[in-house]
PLY file of the C-alpha trace (Angstrom):
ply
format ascii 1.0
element vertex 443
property float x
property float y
property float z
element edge 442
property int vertex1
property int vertex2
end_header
6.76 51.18 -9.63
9.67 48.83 -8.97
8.93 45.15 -9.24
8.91 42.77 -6.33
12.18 40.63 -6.00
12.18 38.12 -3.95
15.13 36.35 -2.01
15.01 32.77 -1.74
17.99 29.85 -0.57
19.58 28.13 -3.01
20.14 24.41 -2.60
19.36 24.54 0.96
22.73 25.43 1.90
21.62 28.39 3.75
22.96 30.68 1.07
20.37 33.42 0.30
20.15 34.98 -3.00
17.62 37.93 -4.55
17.02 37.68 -8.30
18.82 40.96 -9.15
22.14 39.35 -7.39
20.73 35.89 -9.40
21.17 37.71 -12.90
24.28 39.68 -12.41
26.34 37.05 -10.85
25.14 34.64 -14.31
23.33 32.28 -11.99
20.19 32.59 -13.84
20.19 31.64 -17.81
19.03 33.64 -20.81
15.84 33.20 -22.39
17.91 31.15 -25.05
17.09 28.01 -27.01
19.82 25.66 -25.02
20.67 24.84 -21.62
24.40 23.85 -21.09
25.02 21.14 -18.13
28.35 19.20 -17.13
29.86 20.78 -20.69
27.05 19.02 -22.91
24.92 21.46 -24.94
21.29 20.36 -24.41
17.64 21.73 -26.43
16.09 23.97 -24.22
13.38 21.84 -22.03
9.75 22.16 -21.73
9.27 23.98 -18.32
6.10 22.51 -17.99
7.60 18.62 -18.57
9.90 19.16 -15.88
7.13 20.51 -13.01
5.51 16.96 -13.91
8.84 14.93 -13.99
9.69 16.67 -10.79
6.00 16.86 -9.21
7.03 15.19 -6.08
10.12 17.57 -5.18
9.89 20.44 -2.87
9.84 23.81 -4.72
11.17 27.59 -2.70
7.85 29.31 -2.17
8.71 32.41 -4.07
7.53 30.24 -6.91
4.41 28.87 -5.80
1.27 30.70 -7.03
-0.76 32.52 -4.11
-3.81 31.32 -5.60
-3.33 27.87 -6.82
-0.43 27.06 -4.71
1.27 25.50 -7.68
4.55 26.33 -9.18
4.03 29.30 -11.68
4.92 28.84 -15.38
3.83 32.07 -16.08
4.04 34.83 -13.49
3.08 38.35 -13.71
3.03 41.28 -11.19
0.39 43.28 -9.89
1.06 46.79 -9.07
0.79 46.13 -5.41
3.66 43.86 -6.35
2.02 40.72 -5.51
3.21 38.07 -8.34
0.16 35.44 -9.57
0.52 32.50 -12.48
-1.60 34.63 -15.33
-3.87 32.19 -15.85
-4.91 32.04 -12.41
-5.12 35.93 -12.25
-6.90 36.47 -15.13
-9.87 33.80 -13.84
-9.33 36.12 -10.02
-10.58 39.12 -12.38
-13.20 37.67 -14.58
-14.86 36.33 -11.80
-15.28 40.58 -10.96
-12.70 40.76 -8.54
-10.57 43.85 -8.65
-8.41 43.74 -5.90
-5.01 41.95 -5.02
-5.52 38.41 -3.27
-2.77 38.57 -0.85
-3.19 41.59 0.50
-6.91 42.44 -0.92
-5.94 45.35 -1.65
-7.88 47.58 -4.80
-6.03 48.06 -7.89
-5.14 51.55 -8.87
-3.75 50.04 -11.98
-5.40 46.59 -13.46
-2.49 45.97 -16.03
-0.62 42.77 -15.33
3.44 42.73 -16.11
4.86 39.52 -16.78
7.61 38.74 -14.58
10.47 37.45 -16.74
13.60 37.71 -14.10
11.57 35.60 -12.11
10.08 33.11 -15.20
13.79 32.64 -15.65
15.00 31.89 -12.71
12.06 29.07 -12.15
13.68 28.25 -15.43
16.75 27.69 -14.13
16.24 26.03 -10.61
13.70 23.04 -12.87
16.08 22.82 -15.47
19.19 22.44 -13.11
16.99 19.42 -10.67
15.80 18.29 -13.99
18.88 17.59 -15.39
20.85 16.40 -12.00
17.68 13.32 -11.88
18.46 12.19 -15.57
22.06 12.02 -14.38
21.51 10.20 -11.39
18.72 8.00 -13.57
21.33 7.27 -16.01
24.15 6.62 -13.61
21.76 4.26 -11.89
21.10 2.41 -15.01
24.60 1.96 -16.04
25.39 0.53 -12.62
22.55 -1.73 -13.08
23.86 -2.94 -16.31
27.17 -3.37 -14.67
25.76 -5.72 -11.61
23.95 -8.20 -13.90
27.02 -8.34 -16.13
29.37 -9.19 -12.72
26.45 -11.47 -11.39
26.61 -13.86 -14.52
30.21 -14.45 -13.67
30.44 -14.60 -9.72
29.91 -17.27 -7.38
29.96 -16.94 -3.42
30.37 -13.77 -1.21
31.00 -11.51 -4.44
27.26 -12.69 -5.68
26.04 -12.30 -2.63
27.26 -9.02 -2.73
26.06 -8.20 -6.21
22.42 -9.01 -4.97
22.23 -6.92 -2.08
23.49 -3.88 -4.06
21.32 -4.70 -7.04
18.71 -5.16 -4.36
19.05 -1.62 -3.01
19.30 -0.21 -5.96
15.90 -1.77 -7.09
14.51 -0.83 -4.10
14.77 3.05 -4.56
14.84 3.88 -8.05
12.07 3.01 -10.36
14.59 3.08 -13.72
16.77 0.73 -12.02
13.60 -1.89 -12.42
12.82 -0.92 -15.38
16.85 -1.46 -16.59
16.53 -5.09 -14.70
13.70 -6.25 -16.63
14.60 -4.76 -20.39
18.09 -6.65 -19.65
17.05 -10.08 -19.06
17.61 -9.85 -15.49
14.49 -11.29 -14.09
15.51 -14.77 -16.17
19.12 -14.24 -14.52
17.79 -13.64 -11.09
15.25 -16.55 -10.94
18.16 -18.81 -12.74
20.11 -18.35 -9.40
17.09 -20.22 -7.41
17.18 -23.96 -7.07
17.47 -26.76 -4.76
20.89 -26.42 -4.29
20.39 -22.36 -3.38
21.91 -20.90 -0.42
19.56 -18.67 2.08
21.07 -15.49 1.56
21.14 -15.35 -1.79
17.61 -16.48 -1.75
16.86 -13.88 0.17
18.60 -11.48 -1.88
17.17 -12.65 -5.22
13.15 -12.79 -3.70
13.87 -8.74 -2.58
14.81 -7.82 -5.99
11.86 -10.29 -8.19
9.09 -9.09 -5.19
9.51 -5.51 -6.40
9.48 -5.93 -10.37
6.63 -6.32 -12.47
6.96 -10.11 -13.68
5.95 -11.27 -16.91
3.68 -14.39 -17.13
6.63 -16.28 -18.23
9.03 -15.07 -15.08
5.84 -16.53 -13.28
5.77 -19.92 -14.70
9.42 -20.13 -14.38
8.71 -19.34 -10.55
5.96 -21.35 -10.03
8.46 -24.77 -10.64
8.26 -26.57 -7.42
11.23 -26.52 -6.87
11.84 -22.51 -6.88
8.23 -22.82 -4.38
10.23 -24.66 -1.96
12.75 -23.00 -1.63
10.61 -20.03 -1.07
8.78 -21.87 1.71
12.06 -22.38 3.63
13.26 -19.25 3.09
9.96 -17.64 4.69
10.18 -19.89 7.56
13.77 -19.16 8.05
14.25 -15.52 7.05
14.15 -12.16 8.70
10.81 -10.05 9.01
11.82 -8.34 5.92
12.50 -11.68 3.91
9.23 -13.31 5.27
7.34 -10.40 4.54
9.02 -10.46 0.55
8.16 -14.36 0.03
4.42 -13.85 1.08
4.86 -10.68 -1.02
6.32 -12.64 -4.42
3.77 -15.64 -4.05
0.66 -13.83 -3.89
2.01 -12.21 -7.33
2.49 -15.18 -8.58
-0.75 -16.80 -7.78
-3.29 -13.85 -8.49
-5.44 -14.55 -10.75
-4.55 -17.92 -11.32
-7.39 -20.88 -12.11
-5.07 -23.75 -11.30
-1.47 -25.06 -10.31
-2.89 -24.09 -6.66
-1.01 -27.41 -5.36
1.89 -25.68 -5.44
0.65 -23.61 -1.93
-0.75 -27.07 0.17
2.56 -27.46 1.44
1.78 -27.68 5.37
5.07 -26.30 5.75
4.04 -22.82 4.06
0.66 -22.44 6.37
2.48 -23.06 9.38
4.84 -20.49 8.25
1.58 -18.31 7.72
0.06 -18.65 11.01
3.63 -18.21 12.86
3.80 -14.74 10.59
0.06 -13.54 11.49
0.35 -14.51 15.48
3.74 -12.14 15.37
2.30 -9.21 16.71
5.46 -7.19 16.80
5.61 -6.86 13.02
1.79 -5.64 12.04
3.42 -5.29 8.51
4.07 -9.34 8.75
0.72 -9.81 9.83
-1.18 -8.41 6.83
1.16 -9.72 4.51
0.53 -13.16 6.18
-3.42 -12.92 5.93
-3.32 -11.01 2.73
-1.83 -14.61 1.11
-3.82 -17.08 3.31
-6.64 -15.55 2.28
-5.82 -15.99 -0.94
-5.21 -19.78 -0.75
-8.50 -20.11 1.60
-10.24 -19.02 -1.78
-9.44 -22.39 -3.50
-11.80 -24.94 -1.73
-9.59 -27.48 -2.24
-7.11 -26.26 0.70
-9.40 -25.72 2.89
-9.35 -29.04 4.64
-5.55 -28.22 4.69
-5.69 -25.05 6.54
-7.97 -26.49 9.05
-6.00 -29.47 9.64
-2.73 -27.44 11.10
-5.01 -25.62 13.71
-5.72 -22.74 11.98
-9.30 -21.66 13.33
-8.38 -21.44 17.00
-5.13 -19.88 15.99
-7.13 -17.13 13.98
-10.12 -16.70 16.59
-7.47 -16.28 18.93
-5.78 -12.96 17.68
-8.80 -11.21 16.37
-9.00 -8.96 19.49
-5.76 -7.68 18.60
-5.96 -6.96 14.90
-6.06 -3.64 13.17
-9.48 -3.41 10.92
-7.78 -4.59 7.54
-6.29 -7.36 9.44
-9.43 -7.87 10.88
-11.47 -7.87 8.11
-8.77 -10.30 5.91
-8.96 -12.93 8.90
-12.95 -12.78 8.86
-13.00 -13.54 5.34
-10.23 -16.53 5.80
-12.59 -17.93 8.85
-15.56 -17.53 7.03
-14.25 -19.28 4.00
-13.38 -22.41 6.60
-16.69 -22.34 8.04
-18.45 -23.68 5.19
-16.20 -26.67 5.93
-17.93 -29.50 8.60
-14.46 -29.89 9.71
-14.29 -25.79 9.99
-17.63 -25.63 11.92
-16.92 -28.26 14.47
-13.35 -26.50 14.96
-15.25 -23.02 15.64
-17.62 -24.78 17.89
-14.75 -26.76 19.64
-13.01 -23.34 20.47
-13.87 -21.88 23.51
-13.08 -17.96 22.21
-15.49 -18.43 18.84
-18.84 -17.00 20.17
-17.38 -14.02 22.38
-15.02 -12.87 20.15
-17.70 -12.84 17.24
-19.84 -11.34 19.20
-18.14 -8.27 20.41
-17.34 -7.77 16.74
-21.31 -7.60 15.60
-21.81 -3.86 14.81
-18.35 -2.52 15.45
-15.80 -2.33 12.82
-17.90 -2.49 9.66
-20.46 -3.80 7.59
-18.75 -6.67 6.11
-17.06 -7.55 9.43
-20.75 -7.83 10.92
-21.81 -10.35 8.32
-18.59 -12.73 8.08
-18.85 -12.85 11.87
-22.59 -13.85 11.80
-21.78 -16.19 9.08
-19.79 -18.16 11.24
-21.95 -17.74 14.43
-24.72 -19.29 12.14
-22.91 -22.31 11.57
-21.62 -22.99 14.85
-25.19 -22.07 16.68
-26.87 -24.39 13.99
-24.52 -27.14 14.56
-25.29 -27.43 18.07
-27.77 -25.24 18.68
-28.44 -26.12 22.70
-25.09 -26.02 23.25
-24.25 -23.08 21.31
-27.23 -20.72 21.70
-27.21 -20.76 25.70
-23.13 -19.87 25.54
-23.80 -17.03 22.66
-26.95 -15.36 24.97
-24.62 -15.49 27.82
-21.70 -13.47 25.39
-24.57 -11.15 24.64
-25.66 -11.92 21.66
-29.41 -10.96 21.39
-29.21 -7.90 22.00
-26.62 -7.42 19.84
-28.50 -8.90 17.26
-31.39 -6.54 17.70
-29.18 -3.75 17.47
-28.12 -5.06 13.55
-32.38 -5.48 12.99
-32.90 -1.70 13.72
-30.19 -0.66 12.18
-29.46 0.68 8.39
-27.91 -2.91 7.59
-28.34 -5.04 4.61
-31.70 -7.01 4.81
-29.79 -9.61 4.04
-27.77 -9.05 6.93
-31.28 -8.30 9.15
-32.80 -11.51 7.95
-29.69 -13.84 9.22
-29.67 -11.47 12.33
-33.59 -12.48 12.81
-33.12 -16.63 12.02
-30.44 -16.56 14.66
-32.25 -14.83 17.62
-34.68 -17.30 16.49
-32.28 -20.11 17.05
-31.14 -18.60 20.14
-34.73 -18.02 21.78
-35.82 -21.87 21.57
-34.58 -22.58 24.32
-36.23 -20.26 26.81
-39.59 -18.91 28.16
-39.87 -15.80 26.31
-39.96 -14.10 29.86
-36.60 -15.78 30.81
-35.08 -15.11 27.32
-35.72 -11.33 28.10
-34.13 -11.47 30.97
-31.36 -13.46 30.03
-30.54 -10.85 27.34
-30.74 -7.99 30.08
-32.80 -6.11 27.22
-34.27 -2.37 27.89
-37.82 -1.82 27.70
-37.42 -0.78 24.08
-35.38 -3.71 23.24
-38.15 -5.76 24.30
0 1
1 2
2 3
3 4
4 5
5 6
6 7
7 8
8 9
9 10
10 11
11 12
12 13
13 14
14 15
15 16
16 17
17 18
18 19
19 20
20 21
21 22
22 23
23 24
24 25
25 26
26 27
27 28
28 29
29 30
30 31
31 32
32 33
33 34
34 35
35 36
36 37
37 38
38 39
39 40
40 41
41 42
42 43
43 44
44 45
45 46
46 47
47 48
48 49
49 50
50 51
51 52
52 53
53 54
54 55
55 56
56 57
57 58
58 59
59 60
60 61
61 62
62 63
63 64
64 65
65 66
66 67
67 68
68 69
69 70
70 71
71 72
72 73
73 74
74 75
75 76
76 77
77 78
78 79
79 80
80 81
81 82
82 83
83 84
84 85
85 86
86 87
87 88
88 89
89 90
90 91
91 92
92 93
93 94
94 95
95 96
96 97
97 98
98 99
99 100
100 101
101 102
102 103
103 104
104 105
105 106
106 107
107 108
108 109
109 110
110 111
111 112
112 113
113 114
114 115
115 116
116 117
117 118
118 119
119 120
120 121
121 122
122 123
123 124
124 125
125 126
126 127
127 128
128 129
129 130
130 131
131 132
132 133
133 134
134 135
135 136
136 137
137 138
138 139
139 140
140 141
141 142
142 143
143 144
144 145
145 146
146 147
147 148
148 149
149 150
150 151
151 152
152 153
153 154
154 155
155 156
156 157
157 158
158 159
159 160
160 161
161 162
162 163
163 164
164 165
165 166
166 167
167 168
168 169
169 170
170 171
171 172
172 173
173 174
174 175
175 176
176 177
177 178
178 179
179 180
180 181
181 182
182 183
183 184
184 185
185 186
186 187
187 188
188 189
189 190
190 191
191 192
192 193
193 194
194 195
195 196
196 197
197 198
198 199
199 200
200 201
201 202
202 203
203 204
204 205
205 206
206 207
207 208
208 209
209 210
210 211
211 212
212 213
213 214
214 215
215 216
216 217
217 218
218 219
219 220
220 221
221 222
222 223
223 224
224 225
225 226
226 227
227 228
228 229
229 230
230 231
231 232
232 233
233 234
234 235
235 236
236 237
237 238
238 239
239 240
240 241
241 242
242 243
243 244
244 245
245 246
246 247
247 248
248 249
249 250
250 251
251 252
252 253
253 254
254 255
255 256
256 257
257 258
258 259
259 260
260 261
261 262
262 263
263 264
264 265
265 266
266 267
267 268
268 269
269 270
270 271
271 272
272 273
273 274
274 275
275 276
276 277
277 278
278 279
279 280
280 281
281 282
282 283
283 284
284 285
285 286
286 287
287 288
288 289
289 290
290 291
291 292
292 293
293 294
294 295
295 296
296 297
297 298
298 299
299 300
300 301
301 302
302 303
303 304
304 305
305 306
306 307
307 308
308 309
309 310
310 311
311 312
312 313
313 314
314 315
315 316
316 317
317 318
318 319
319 320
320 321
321 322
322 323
323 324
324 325
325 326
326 327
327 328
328 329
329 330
330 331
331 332
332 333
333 334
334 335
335 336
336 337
337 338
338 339
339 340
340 341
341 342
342 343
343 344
344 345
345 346
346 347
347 348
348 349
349 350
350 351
351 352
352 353
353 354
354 355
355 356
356 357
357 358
358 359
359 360
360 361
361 362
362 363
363 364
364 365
365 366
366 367
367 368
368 369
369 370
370 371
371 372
372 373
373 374
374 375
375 376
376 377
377 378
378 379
379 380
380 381
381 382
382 383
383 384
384 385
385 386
386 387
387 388
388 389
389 390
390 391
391 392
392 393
393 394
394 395
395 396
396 397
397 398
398 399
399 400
400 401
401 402
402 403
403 404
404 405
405 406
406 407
407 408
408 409
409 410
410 411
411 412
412 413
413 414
414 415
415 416
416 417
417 418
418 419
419 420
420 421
421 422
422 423
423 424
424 425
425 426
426 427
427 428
428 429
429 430
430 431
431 432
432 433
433 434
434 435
435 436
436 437
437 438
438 439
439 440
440 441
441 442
């Protein structure tokens, strides 16, 4: 029986080849120990190398497995001319299948027949988009090497230039990073920021550091004051994207750090924040805004900072319209400035506090239910006559039942209990009931 030969396109330019046209017209290599590409004799590759090098690419379907739905390395035929990867074939029989699992078909013949015009020709198609990404990688890294060279000699437009194509560069090719940081070019790149640094190449230089992975010294060198600065204008100045890369390159360089934290009290930088996370148009803004103020919230010591500018009502304000990430990174940020007196008498002093934390009880998440009690604790405590007669009105009891009989924490059931409590002292227990509009169960 005649094997099945497929037809497949080549290259996506439409032009539609079978494999017995593939071998005669010398498209398709020999089973040979070399590959020859651009006139440069190379050793034969590892076929299975290249399917991981390449494991993002799309591959023609005449070479995915039926069964596996994975490129084949092996393939073998059928008599019903079916083609399978043999490993995945041989497991289709063992498990006592004797049929064919495209068409399901029983075998008149259970002999498998390796498929080498078609091995080859997967061959050829890996070893040809193999060796076209090493060019490309290595054409990439040579013009990398060129940029830094031109960028220690330029001043002006032409290193302004240099930046935004050694930006780009960076951006989409992982060796072009890897080529920045083996050649000294973080040290170069942060050596262009100073006091004396215009914005756009500011901006240029953050995009490149914000997507390489920074040593601790390329930290420390950052973390001069006078390199945070200019970060801090350049946020508050900058496009979306730039904003967005200077939240970006300061969380990096503050993770996991146990002090220099001073560097981040500028008031300058959390009004910055807060102008980012209130700029609903860019939800990409927005959680990189939080994602660093929640970071600085964690250091006790800025707290009283963060509450001074406003922050709370700011915060409280936008919750309605934040995604549940968002939500969640703002509830941990308000929660954090609730343990604050100052924080507490800003909650209570905003009119939005107790509705907006209530409608959240019991509707995004876990967590988000016990940061938002959290804080309706330490309002209702602070003024609980004042506080517990406006959160009954937002509907907060029943709410709070609703978190008792649930599968909760019991941590989370105990808080919900004390504050109902708090809420109830004020009232008849018949007026409480009806205050809360509670069903017969409820009650």
């Amino acid at each position: 029986m005649p094997m099945y030969l497929p037809s497949f396109d080549v290259g996506g330019g439409g032009q539609v080849l079978d494999l017995e046209t593939a071998v005669k017209d010398g498209i398709l290599g020999g089973g040979g120990g070399v590959v020859v590409h651009g006139g440069v004799t190379e050793k034969k590759l590892s076929l299975k190398k290249m399917m991981e090098e390449l494991d993002s690419i799309e591959v023609p379907s005449v070479f995915i497995c039926p069964i596996s739905l994975e490129p084949m390395q092996d393939p073998v035929t059928l008599c019903t001319g079916q083609t399978y990867e043999r490993s995945n074939i041989l497991k289709w029989f063992s498990l006592g299948h004797f049929t064919c699992p495209t068409t399901m078909q029983e075998l008149w013949d259970d002999s498998i027949t390796p498929n080498s015009t078609l091995h080859h020709l997967i061959y050829s198609w890996f070893s040809q988009k193999y060796l076209a990404m090493k060019k490309r990688s290595e054409d990439v890294q040579g013009r990398v090497l060129e940029i830094l060279e031109t960028l220690k000699k330029v001043k002006g437009e032409a290193r302004v230039q240099g930046l935004k194509e050694l930006r780009q560069v960076v951006t989409g090719h992982d060796s072009a990073k890897k080529t920045v940081m083996e050649n000294n070019g973080v040290s170069l790149i942060t050596s262009l920021l100073g006091p004396f640094t215009k914005h756009v190449v500011a901006c240029e230089a953050i995009g490149i550091l914000v997507h390489l992975d920074l040593n601790s010294d390329a930290k420390a060198n950052l973390l001069q004051p006078n390199k945070i600065s200019l970060m801090v204008d350049t946020l508050n100045e900058g496009s979306i994207d730039t904003k967005i890369n200077c939240t970006k390159l300061l969380e990096m360089l503050m993770e996991g750090k146990d002090s220099e934290w001073e560097v981040l009290s500028s008031l300058s930088l959390l009004v910055g924040l807060l102008r980012l996370i209130r700029d609903k148009r860019h939800p990409n803004g927005v959680v990189s805004g939080l994602r660093l103020l929640k970071l600085i919230s964690s250091q006790e010591s800025l707290r009283n900072s963060i509450v001074g500018i406003g922050a709370i009502p700011q915060l409280v304000e936008v919750l309605p319209s934040l995604n549940g990430e968002c939500l969640e990174l703002a509830l941990v940020i308000l929660e954090a400035l609730s343990t604050l007196p100052e924080g507490a008498l800003a909650f209570m002093d905003c009119r939005s506090t107790i509705p907006n934390m209530v409608k959240l009880l019991m509707k995004v998440s876990e967590s988000c239910t016990q940061f938002a009690l959290s804080i309706l604790w330490a309002v209702c405590k602070l003024a609980p006559e004042k506080c517990s007669s406006v959160a009954v009105e937002a509907g907060l009891a029943a709410k709070l039942l609703l978190v008792i009989q649930s599968g909760c924490n019991p941590v989370l059931k105990q808080r919900s209990a004390e504050l109902l409590k708090l809420c109830s002292l004020n009232y008849s227990e018949t007026i409480f009931i009806s205050k809360c509009k509670l069903t017969k169960t409820m009650q």
